[in-house]
Phi, psi and omega in degrees: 000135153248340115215176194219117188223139191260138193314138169263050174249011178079002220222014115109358186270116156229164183244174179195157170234157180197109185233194159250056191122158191279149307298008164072170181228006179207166178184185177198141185258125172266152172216139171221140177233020129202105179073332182118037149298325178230158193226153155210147190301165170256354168106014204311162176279166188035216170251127166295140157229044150191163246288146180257113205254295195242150168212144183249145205210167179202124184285341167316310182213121171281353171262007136263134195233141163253192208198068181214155201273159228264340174264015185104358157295124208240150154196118217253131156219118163319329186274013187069010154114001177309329179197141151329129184202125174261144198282164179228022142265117199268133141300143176296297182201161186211142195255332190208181166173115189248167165231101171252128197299156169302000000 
């Protein structure tokens, strides 16, 4: 696991990241919609292609949500996280990742 954060809307939806290793060469987003008794993949588009680290969330709106894997893959959902759009500006690497409202 590499982090893990819950939508901020109260309503009991987390998300987690994971891969295999720094910076890793695969990876994955898990979603759980209650509380983290159960986990299902989330569905990101394509193949990661290394450990999927970080995410960012805002209670200014909780159905934006980012995503992104430790080599530059950025990915976005408008839906509180139900479905996925990979962004198509790639990063060298990325260490963090926030969102903060106007």
């Amino acid at each position: 696991m590499r982090s893990i954060v819950e939508r901020p809307d109260g309503k009991g939806v987390i998300f987690m990241t994971n891969g295999d290793g720094p910076p890793g060469s695969r990876g994955r987003l898990w979603r759980s919609r209650d509380c983290g008794a159960h986990w299902e993949d989330a569905g990101l588009p394509g193949e990661l292609e290394s450990s999927c680290y970080w995410l960012a969330v805002n209670a200014a709106d909780p159905n934006l949500i980012f995503a992104a894997a430790t080599l530059g893959q950025l990915y976005r959902s408008t839906d509180g996280g139900e479905s996925w759009t990979a962004l198509k500006r790639r990063l060298g690497e990325i260490r963090a990742l926030a969102w903060l409202p106007d």
